[in-house]
MARVOSE-69645 format. One record per residue (C-alpha): residue number from 1; x, y, z. Coordinates in steps of 0.25 Angstrom, whole numbers, plus 2048, in hexadecimal, padded with zeros to 3 digits. Layout:
<nodes>
@k=NUM&X=X&Y=Y&Z=Z
...
</nodes>
This chain:
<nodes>
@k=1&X=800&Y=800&Z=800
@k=2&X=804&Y=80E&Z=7FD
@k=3&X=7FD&Y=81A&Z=802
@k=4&X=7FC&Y=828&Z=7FA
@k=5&X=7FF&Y=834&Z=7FF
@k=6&X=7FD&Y=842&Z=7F9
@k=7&X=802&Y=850&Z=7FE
@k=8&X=7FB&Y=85D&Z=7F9
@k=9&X=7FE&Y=86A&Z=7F3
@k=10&X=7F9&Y=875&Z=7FB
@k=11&X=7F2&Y=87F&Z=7F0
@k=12&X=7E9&Y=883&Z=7FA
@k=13&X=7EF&Y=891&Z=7FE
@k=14&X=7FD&Y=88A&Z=800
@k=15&X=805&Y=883&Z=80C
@k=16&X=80D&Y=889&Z=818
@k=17&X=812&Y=883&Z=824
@k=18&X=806&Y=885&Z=82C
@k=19&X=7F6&Y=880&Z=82A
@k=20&X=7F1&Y=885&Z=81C
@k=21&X=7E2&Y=886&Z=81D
@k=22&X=7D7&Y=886&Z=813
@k=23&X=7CE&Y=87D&Z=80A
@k=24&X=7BE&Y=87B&Z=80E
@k=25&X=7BD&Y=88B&Z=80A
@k=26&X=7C6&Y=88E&Z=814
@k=27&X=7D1&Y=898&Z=80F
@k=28&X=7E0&Y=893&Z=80E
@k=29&X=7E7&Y=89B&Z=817
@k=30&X=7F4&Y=8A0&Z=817
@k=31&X=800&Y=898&Z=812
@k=32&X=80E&Y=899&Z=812
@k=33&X=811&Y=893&Z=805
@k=34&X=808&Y=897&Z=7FA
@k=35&X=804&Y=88C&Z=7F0
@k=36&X=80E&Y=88F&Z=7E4
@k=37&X=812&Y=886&Z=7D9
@k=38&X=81E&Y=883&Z=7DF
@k=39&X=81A&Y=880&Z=7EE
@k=40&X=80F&Y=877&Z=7E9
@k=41&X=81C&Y=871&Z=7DF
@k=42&X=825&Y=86F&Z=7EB
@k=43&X=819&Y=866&Z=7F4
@k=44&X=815&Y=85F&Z=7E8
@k=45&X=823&Y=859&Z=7E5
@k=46&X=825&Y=857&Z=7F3
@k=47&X=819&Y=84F&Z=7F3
@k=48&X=81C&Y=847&Z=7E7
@k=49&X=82C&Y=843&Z=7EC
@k=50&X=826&Y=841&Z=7FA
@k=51&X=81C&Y=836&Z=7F4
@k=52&X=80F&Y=83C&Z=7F4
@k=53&X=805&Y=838&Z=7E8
@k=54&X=7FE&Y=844&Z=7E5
@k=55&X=7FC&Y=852&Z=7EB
@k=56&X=7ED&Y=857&Z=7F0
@k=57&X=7E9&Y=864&Z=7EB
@k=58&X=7DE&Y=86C&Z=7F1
@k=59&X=7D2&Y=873&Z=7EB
@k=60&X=7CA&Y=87C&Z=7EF
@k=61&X=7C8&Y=88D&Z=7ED
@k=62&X=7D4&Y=88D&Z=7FB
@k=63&X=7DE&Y=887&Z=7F1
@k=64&X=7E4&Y=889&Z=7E2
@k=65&X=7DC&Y=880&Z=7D8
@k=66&X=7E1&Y=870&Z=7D9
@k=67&X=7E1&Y=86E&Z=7CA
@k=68&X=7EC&Y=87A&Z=7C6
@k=69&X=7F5&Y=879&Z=7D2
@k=70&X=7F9&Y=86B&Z=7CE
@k=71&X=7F9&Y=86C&Z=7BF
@k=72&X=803&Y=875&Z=7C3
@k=73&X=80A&Y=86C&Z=7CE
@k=74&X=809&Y=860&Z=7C6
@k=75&X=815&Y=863&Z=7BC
@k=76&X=81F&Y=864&Z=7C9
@k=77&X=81C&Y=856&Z=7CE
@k=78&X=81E&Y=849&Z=7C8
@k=79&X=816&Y=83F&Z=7CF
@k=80&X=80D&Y=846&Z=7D8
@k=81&X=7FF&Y=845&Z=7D5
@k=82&X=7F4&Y=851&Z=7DA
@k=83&X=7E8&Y=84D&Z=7E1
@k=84&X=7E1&Y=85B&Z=7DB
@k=85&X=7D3&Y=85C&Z=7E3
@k=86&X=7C9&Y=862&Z=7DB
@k=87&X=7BB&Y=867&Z=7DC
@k=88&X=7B1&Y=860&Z=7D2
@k=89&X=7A5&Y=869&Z=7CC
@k=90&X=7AF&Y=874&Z=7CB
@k=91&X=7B4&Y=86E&Z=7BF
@k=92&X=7AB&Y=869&Z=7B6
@k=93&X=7AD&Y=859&Z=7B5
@k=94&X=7B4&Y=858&Z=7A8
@k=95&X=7BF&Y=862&Z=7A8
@k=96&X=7C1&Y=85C&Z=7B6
@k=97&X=7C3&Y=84F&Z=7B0
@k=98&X=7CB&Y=856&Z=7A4
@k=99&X=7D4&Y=85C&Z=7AE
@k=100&X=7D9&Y=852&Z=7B4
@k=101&X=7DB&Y=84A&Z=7A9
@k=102&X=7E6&Y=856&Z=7A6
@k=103&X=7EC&Y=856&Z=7B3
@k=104&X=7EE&Y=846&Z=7B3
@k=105&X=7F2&Y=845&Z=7A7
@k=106&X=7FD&Y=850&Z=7A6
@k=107&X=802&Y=84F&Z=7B4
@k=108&X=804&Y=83F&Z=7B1
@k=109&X=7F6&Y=839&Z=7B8
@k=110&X=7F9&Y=841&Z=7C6
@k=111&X=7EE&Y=846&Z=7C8
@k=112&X=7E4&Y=842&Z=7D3
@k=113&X=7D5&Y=84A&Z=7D7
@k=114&X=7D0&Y=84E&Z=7E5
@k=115&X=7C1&Y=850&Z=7E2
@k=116&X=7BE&Y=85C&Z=7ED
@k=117&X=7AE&Y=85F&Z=7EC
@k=118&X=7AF&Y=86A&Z=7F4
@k=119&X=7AA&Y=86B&Z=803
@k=120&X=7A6&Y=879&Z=805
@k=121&X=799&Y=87F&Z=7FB
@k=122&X=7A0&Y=88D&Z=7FF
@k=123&X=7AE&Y=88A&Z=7F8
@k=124&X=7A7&Y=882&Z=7ED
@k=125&X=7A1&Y=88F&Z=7EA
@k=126&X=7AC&Y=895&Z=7E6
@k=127&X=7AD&Y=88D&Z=7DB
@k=128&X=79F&Y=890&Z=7D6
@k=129&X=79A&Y=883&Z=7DC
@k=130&X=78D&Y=885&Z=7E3
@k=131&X=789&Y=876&Z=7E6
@k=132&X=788&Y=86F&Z=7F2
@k=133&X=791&Y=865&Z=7FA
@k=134&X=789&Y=858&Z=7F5
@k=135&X=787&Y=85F&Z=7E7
@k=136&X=796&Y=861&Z=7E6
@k=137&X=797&Y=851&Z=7EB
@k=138&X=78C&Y=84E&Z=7DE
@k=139&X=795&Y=858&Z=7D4
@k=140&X=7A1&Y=84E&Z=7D7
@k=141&X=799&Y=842&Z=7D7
@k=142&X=796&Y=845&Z=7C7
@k=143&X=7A4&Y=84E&Z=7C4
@k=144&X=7AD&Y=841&Z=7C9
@k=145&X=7A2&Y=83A&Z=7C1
@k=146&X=7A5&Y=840&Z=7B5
@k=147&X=7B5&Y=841&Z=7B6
@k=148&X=7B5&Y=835&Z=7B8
@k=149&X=7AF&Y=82F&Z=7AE
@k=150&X=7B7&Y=83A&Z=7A4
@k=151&X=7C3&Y=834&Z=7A9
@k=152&X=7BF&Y=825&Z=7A6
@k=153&X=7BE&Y=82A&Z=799
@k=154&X=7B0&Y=82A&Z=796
@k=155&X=7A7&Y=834&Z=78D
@k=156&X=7A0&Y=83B&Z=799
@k=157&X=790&Y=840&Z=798
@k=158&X=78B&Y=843&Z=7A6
@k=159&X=780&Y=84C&Z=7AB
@k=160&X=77F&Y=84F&Z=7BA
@k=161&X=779&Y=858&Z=7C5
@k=162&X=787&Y=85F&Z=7C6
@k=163&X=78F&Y=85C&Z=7B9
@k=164&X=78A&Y=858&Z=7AA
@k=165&X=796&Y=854&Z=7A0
@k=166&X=792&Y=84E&Z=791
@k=167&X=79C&Y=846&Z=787
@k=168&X=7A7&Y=84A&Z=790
@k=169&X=7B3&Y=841&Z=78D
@k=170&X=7C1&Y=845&Z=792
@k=171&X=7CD&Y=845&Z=786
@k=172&X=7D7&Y=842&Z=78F
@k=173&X=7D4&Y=839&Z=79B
@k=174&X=7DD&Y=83A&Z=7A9
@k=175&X=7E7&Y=82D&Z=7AA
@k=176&X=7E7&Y=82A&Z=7B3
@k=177&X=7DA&Y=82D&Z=7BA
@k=178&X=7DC&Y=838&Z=7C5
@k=179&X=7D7&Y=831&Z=7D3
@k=180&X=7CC&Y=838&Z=7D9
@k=181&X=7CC&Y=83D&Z=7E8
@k=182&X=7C0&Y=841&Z=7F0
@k=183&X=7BD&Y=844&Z=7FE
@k=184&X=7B1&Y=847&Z=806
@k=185&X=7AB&Y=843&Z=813
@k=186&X=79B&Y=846&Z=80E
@k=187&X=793&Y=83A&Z=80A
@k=188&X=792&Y=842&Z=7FD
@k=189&X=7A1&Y=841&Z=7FB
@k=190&X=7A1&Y=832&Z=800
@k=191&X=798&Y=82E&Z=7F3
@k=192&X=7A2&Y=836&Z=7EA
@k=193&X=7AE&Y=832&Z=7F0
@k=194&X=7A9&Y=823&Z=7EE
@k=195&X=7A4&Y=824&Z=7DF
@k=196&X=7B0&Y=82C&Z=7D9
@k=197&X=7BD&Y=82D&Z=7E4
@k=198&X=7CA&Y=825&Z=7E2
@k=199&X=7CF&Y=829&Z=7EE
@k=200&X=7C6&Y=830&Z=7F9
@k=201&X=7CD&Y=83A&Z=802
@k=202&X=7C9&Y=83D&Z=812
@k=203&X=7D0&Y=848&Z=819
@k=204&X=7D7&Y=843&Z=826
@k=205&X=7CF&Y=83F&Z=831
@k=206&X=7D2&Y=834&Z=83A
@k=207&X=7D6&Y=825&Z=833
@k=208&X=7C8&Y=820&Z=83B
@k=209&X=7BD&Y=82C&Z=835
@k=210&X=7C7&Y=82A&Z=826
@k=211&X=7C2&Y=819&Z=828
@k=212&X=7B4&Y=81D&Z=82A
@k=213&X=7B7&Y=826&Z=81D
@k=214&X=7BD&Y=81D&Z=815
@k=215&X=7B3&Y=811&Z=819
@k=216&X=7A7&Y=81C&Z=813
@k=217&X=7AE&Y=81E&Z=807
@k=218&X=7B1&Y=810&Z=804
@k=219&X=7A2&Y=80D&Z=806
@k=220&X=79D&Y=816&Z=7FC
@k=221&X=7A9&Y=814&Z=7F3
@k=222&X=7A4&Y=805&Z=7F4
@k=223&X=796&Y=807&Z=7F0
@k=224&X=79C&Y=80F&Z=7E5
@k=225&X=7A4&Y=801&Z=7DF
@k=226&X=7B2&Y=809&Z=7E2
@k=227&X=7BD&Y=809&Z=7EC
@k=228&X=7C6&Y=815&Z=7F0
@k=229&X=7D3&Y=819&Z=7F8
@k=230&X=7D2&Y=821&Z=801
@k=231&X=7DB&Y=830&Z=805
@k=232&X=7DD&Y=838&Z=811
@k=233&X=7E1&Y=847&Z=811
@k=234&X=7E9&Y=84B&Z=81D
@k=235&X=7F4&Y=855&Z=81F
@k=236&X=801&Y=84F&Z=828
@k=237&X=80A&Y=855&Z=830
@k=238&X=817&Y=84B&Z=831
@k=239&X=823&Y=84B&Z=839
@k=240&X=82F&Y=842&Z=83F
@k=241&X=829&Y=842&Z=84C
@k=242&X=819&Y=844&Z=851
@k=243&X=81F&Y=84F&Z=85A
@k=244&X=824&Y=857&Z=84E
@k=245&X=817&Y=854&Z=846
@k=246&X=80B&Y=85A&Z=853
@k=247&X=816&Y=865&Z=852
@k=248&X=814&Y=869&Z=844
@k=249&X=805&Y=868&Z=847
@k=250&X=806&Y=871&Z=853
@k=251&X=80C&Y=87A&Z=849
@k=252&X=802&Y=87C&Z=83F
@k=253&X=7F7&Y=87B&Z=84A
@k=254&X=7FE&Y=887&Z=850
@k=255&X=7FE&Y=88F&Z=844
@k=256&X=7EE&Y=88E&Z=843
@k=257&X=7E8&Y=89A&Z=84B
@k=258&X=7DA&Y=897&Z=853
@k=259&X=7D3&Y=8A3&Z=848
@k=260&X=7D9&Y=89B&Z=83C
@k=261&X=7D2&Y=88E&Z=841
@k=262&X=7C4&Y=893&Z=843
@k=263&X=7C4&Y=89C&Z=838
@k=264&X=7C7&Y=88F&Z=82F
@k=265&X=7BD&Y=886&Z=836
@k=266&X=7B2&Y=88F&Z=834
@k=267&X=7B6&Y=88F&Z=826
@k=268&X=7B7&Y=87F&Z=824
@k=269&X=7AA&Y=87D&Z=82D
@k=270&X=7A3&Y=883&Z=820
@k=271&X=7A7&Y=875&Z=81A
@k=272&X=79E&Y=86C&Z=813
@k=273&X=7A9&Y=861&Z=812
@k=274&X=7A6&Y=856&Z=81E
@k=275&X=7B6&Y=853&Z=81E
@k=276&X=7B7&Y=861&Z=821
@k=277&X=7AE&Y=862&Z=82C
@k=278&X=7B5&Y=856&Z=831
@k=279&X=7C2&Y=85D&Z=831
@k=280&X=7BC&Y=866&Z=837
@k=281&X=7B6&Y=85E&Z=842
@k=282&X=7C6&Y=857&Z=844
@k=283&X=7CD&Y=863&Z=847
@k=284&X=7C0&Y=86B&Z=850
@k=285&X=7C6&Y=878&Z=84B
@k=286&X=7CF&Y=877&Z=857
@k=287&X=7DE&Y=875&Z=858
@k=288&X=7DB&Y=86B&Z=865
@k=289&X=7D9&Y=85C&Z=861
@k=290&X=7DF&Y=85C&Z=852
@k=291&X=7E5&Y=84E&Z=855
@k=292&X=7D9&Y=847&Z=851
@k=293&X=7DF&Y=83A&Z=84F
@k=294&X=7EE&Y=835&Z=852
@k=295&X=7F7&Y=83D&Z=849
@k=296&X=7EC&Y=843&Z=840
@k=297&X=7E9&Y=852&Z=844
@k=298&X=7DE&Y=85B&Z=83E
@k=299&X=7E6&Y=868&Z=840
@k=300&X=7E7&Y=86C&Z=831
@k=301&X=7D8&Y=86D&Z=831
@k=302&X=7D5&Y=878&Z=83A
@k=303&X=7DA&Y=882&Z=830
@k=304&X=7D8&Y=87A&Z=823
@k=305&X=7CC&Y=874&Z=81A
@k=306&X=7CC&Y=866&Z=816
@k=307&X=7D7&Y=85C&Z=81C
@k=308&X=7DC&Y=861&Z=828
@k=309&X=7E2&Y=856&Z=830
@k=310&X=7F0&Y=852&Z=82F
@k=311&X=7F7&Y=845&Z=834
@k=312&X=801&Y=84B&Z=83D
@k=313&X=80F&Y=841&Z=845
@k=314&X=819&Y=83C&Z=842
@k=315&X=81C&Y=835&Z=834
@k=316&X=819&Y=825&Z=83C
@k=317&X=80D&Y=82D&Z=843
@k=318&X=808&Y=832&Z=835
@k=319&X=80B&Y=824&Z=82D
@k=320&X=803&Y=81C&Z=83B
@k=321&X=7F6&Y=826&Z=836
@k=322&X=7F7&Y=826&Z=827
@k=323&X=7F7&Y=814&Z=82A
@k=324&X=7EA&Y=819&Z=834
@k=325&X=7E4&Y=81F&Z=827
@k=326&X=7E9&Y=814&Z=81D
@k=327&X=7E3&Y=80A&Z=827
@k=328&X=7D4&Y=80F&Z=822
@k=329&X=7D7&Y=80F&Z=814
@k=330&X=7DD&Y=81C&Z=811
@k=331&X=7E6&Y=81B&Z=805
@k=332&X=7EA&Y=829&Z=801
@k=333&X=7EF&Y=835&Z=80A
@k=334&X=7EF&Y=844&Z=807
@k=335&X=7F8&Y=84C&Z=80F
@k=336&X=7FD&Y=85A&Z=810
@k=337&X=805&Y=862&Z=81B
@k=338&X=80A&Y=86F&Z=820
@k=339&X=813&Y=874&Z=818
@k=340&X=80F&Y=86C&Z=80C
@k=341&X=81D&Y=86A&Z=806
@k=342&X=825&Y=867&Z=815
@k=343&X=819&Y=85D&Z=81B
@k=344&X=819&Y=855&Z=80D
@k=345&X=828&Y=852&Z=80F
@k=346&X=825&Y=84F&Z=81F
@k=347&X=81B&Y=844&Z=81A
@k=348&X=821&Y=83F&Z=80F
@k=349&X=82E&Y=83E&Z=816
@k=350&X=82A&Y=839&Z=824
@k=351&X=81B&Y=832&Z=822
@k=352&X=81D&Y=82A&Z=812
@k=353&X=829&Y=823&Z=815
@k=354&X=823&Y=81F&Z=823
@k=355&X=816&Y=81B&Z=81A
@k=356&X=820&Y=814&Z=810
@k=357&X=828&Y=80C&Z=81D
@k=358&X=819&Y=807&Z=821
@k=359&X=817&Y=802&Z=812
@k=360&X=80A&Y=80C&Z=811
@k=361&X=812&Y=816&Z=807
@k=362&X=81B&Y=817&Z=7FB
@k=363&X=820&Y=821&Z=7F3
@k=364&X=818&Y=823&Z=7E6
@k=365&X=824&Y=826&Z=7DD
@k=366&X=832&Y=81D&Z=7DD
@k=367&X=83B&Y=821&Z=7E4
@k=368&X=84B&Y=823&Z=7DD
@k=369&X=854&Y=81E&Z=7E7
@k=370&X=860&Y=826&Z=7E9
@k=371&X=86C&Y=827&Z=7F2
@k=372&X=873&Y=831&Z=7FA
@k=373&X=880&Y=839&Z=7F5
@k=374&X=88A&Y=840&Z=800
@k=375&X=891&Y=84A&Z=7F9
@k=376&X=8A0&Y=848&Z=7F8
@k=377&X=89D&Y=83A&Z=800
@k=378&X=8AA&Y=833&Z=7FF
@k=379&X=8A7&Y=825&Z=7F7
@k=380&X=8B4&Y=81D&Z=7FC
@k=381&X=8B4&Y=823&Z=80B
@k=382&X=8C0&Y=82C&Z=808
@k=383&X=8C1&Y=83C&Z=806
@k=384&X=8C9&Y=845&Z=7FA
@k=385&X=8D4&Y=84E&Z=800
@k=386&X=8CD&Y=85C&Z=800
</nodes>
C-alpha cells in the first residue's frame, strides 16, 4: 500500500509565518508573502521533490482564480499534478469539460478536479448565481453528468432543470481522464459524491466522526453500483520533537487577537456548508480546548473557512494519526502549513520517510542514487606538500 499526499498553493491572498484566514466569505487577511508566480513556483517544486502528488488550489471570490494560477505554474514542474477546485454552474458544462481537456492534455495528464459547490448563497452571489444550496447540489448533479459523458467520448443531448446541451461532442477528449474530487457533509452532497466522485474529500475531524463519514458514503456510493477512495484535508505542523511542534502551535495561537477570532466566527457562522459549522463547533470559537483528539488541533479554524485542524507532534506522533485515519479507510491526504514552503520541507523530510520505514509510503517519482563528494578528499590517505 502507498498513501498520497498533496500540498497546496496558497493563492488565497498569499502565506506568512502566521494563520492566514479567509475562505466561506471571509476576507483573506494580511499575509507576508503575496502570491506571486515565483513564491507559488518555489512551494510547488518543493512539493514535487518532497514527494507530493499534486498541489490543492482553492476557489472562491478570497483567492485568485484556480484555472489561470496553474496554467501558469504548470510549465515550472515536471510531475506534480493540481488538484484545481472549481465551482460547476459557473461554467457552463461543455467549455468545462473542453477545458480540462486542455490542461490535461498540454500539462502531460496532470490535472485533477475538486468539484466545490459552494457553501455560502451570499459569496455565490457574487458570481451572478442566485440558487440555493440544494439547487447548487442539483446543477452538479447534471453538470458532472454531462462532462462526463463529454469525456467518455459520447455526442451529448441533455435537457435539464439547471443545464441544457444539444450535439455537444468534445474534439479532443482529456487522456487520461481528470479524477473527480468532492466533498460535503449535506445529504444532498452524499448522493453526489456517491454518483459521480472518485475520490471523496472530508476536512479533519477525528478518525471516529471520518469512519461514521466514510461508512455514509460507502453506503450511498454502493447503491450507486460504484466504489470510491476516500481523502482528508488537514494542515500539519511537524517537528523533531512534540515539545518543538505544541510550541510552534502556541506561536500561531498567539499571533491570533480575541477581536480577529469573533469578528471571523461571526463571519463563517453565515455558512450554509454543514462541514463548516462542524469546524465550527470543533474549535468553540475559543482558544481553550483545541486539542480535540491526541495530536490533531482545531486552532487554524478560528481565524479560517474550511479546513481548520491540523495534525500537530512529532514526525512518529503524526505518522501513529495518519495510521489512526488510514485505519478507517482513508487513502489520500491533503495537507498544508504555515509557512507553506518551510512546513512542506518539515513533513516531507521528517513525516514521509517515517511513512516509508512503516511501508504505508513511497516516493511517486525514482529516486537517482548519488554519492557524496568532500572536496579536496585525499583518495589514497596521504596530502600534497602545499
Amino acid at each position: 500500500m502507498s498513501l498520497k499526499f498533496h500540498w497546496f498553493l496558497p493563492t488565497n491572498g498569499g502565506d506568512g509565518r502566521h494563520v492566514v484566514g479567509g475562505g466561506h466569505g471571509v476576507s483573506a487577511g494580511a499575509a507576508g508573502r503575496p502570491a506571486t508566480v515565483p513564491y507559488l513556483g518555489q512551494i510547488a517544486r518543493s512539493a514535487e521533490q518532497l514527494g507530493f502528488e499534486a498541489a490543492l488550489t482553492p476557489t472562491g471570490a478570497w483567492c485568485e482564480d484556480a484555472w489561470v494560477s496553474t496554467a501558469m505554474l504548470s510549465s515550472l514542474s515536471e510531475r506534480l499534478k493540481f488538484l484545481v477546485a472549481f465551482r460547476p454552474g459557473l461554467t457552463a458544462p461543455f467549455l468545462a469539460a473542453q477545458m480540462a481537456g486542455t490542461f490535461q492534455n498540454l500539462s502531460g495528464g496532470r490535472l485533477l478536479l475538486n468539484v466545490v459547490t459552494g457553501g455560502e448563497s451570499h459569496e455565490q452571489r457574487m458570481f451572478g448565481d442566485f440558487l440555493d444550496k440544494d439547487g447548487r447540489y442539483e446543477r452538479a448533479d447534471e453538470f458532472l453528468h454531462i462532462v462526463r459523458a463529454l469525456w467518455r467520448g459520447e455526442t451529448v443531448t441533455f435537457s435539464g432543470k439547471h443545464h441544457s446541451v444539444e450535439d455537444a461532442h468534445l474534439a479532443q477528449r482529456p487522456d487520461p481522464l481528470p479524477e473527480i474530487y468532492f466533498g460535503g457533509s449535506s445529504p444532498a452532497a452524499g448522493k453526489v459524491a456517491a454518483k459521480h466522485a472518485d475520490v471523496y474529500l472530508t476536512w479533519g475531524e477525528p478518525p471516529a466522526a471520518v469512519a461514521e463519514k466514510i461508512d455514509w458514503i460507502k453506503g450511498l456510493a454502493k447503491e450507486e453500483g460504484r466504489e470510491l477512495r476516500f481523502g482528508i484535508r488537514l494542515h500539519t505542523i511537524a517537528r523533531d520533537t512534540s515539545e518543538a511542534a505544541w510550541a510552534e502551535a502556541d506561536r500561531l495561537l498567539a499571533g491570533i487577537d480575541d477581536e480577529q477570532i469573533r469578528k471571523v466566527q461571526e463571519g463563517l457562522k453565515r455558512s450554509e456548508s454543514v462541514g463548516q459549522q462542524k469546524m465550527l463547533e470543533l474549535n468553540g470559537g475559543s482558544k481553550e480546548g483545541l486539542e480535540i483528539h491526541p495530536n490533531l488541533w482545531a486552532g487554524v479554524g478560528l481565524v479560517r473557512g474550511g479546513a481548520g485542524t491540523a495534525m500537530v507532534g512529532s514526525h512518529s506522533e503524526i505518522a501513529d494519526l495518519v495510521e489512526q485515519y488510514v485505519a478507517v479507510g482513508i487513502e489520500e491526504f491533503v495537507l498544508s502549513g504555515y509557512p507553506h514552503l518551510e512546513e512542506s520541507y518539515w513533513f516531507g523530510e521528517g513525516v514521509l520517510p517515517e511513512l516509508t520505514r512503516r511501508g504505508l509510503w513511497q516516493h511517486p517519482a525514482p529516486q537517482v542514487a548519488t554519492s557524496a563528494a568532500v572536496p579536496f578528499g585525499a583518495a589514497g590517505g596521504s596530502r600534497a606538500a602545499s
